[in-house]
N, C-alpha and C positions, 0 to 999 in steps of 0.2 A: 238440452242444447245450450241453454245458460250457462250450467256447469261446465262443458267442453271449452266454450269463450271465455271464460275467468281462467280456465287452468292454460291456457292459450296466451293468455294476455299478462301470465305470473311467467309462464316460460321464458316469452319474449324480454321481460322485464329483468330477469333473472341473469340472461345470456348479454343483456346489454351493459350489466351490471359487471358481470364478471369481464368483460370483454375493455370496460374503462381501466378496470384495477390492472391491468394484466400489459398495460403499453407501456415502453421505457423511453423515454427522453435522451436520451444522448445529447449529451455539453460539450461544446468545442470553442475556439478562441478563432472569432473572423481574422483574416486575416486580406480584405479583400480594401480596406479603406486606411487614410495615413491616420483617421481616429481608433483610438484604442477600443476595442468592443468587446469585451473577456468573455462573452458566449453564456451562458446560463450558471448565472455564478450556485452552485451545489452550496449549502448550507447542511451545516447539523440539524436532524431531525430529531433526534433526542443527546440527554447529555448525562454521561455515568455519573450517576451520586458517589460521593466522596466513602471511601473505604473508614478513615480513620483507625485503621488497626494496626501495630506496630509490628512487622516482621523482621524477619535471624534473617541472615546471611545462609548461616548453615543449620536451622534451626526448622526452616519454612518448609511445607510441601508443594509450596507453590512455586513455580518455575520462571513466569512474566505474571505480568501486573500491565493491563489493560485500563488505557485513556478513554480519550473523545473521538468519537468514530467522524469519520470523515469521506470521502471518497476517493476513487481511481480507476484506471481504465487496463485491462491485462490485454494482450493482444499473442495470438494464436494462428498460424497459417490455415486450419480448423477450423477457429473459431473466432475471426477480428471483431477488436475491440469490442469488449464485454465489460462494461461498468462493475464493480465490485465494492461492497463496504469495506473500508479500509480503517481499521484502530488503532490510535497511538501505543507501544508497546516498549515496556520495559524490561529486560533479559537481568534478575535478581542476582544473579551468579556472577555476572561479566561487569553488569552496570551499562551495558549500550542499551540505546535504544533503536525506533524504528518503526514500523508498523507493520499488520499482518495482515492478510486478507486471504481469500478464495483464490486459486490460481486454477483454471481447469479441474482435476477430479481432486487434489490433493488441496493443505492449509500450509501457505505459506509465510515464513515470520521472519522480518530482511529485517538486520541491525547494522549500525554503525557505532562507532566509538565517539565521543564526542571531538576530535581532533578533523575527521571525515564527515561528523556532520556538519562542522563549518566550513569545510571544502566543498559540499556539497550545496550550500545557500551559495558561496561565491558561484560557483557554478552557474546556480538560476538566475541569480541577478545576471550575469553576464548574459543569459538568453535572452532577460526581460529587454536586457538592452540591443541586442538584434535584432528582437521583434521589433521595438519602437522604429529601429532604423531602418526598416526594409529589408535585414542583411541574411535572412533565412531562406536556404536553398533550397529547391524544393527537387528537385533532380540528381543530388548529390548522394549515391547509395550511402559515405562516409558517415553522415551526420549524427548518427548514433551514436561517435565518441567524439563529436565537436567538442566538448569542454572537457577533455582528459577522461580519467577512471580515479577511484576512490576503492579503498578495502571496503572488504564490507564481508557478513557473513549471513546464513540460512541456518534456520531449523524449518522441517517441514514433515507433513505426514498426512495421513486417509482422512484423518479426525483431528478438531482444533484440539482437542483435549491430549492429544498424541502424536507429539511433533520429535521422534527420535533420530530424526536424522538430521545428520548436522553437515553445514562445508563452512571451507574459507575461501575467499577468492577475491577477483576483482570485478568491479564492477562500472561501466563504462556509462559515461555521461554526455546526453546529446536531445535531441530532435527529429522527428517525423511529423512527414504530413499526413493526413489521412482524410480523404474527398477534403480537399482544398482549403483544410486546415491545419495548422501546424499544432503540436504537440509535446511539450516537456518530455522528456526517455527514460528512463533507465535501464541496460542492456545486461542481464548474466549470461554467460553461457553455462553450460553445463562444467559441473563442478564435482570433484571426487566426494562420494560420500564415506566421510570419517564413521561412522553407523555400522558400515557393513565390511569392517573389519572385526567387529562384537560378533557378528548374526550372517550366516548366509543368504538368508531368506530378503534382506534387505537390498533396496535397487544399489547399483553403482556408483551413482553419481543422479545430479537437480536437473532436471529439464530445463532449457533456455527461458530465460526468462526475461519478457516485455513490460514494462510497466510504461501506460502513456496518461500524461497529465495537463488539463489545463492549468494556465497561469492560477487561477484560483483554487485549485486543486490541490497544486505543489505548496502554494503560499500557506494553507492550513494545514498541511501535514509537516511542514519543515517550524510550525508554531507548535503545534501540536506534539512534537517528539522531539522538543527539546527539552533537557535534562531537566531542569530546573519547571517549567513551564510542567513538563507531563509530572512529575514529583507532588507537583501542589497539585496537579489536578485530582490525582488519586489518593489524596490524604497520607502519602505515605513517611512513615515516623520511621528512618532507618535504623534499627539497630546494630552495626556493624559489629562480629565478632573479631576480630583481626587474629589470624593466627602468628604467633611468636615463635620464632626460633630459641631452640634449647642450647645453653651453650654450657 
């Protein structure tokens, strides 16, 4: 009878246990007072140690070069607003950066050039500054490209380690609400995939894509995948091969 009450009382303890680890928090920015309240400011919970290894251009087999992880929110008709780790990323080929995260069943890895990513800070500051002033609609379907669009492009795939399909496009800059809070944006819609001109087997084109961010959210990840900023953070020693023209 002892033994069945211990093995009772390890159950119990077991289920309560796994039942803590297992709840998600969701971070949002109030938006209910003229004081600013940024919602559950998300911190780094760990931080990549510095690579220090000197990579080629065209020499490397590595593709990107992964930062300081941070956070973000994907949102799905399916499946709203779904917290996702989100890592500063650097595209070795191109030189933009960006970050990548889980999107639904696939890995997706959003870049910009550095020209767009300062379009894209202007961008949020111009939000910060609506939010402070009251000025954010909450009934307005539009809001999704209230601050313009920016280029931008995708690689994505099944596996982070196999991100073969690639687009370019535009990508649209705004805000939503979601239960009575507003949300930083980022809009793609679906985008021809340059991939499956190589391979039949590969999809069409990128699933639409939501990305919703609180103010503290966006503010680390526009620190975090900036050129310079994400560079040092990954010890990266570039070697640049430069190809020359023969004349």
């Amino acid at each position: 009878m002892k033994k069945l009450l211990y093995f009772t009382l390890a159950a119990a303890l077991l289920f309560t246990s796994c039942q803590s680890t297992e709840q998600v928090q969701e971070a949002s920015d109030s938006y209910q007072s003229e004081e600013e309240t940024d919602g559950e400011i998300i911190k780094n919970q760990q931080k990549n140690t510095k690579s220090n290894k000197k990579f080629s251009l065209f020499g490397s087999e590595e593709k990107y070069l992964y930062g300081k992880k941070s956070t973000l929110f994907t949102f799905a008709v399916t499946n709203p607003l779904k917290q996702q780790d989100a890592y500063a990323v650097y595209n070795i080929k191109t030189g933009d950066t960006g970050f990548a995260s889980n999107y639904m069943a696939a890995y997706y890895l959003f870049f910009v050039d550095e020209y767009n990513h300062q379009l894209l800070e202007k961008a949020y500051n111009n939000y910060l500054s609506d939010f402070d002033k009251k000025l954010l609609k909450r009934d307005d379907k539009k809001t999704y490209k209230a601050y313009g669009k920016i280029e931008a492009s995708l690689n994505w795939g099944s596996l982070k380690k196999s991100t073969p399909n690639n687009s370019k496009g535009e990508c649209y800059i705004g805000y939503a609400f979601y239960k009575g809070s507003p949300y930083f944006s980022l809009t793609l819609f679906p985008m021809f995939n340059e991939y499956s001109k190589v391979t039949d087997s590969a999809v069409r084109e990128s699933v639409q894509l939501c990305y919703y961010f609180t103010k503290s959210q966006m503010k680390e990840i526009l620190e975090n995948s900036e050129k310079n900023n994400l560079l040092n953070e990954i010890g990266y020693d570039f070697e640049y091969q430069e190809e020359s023209d023969v004349y």
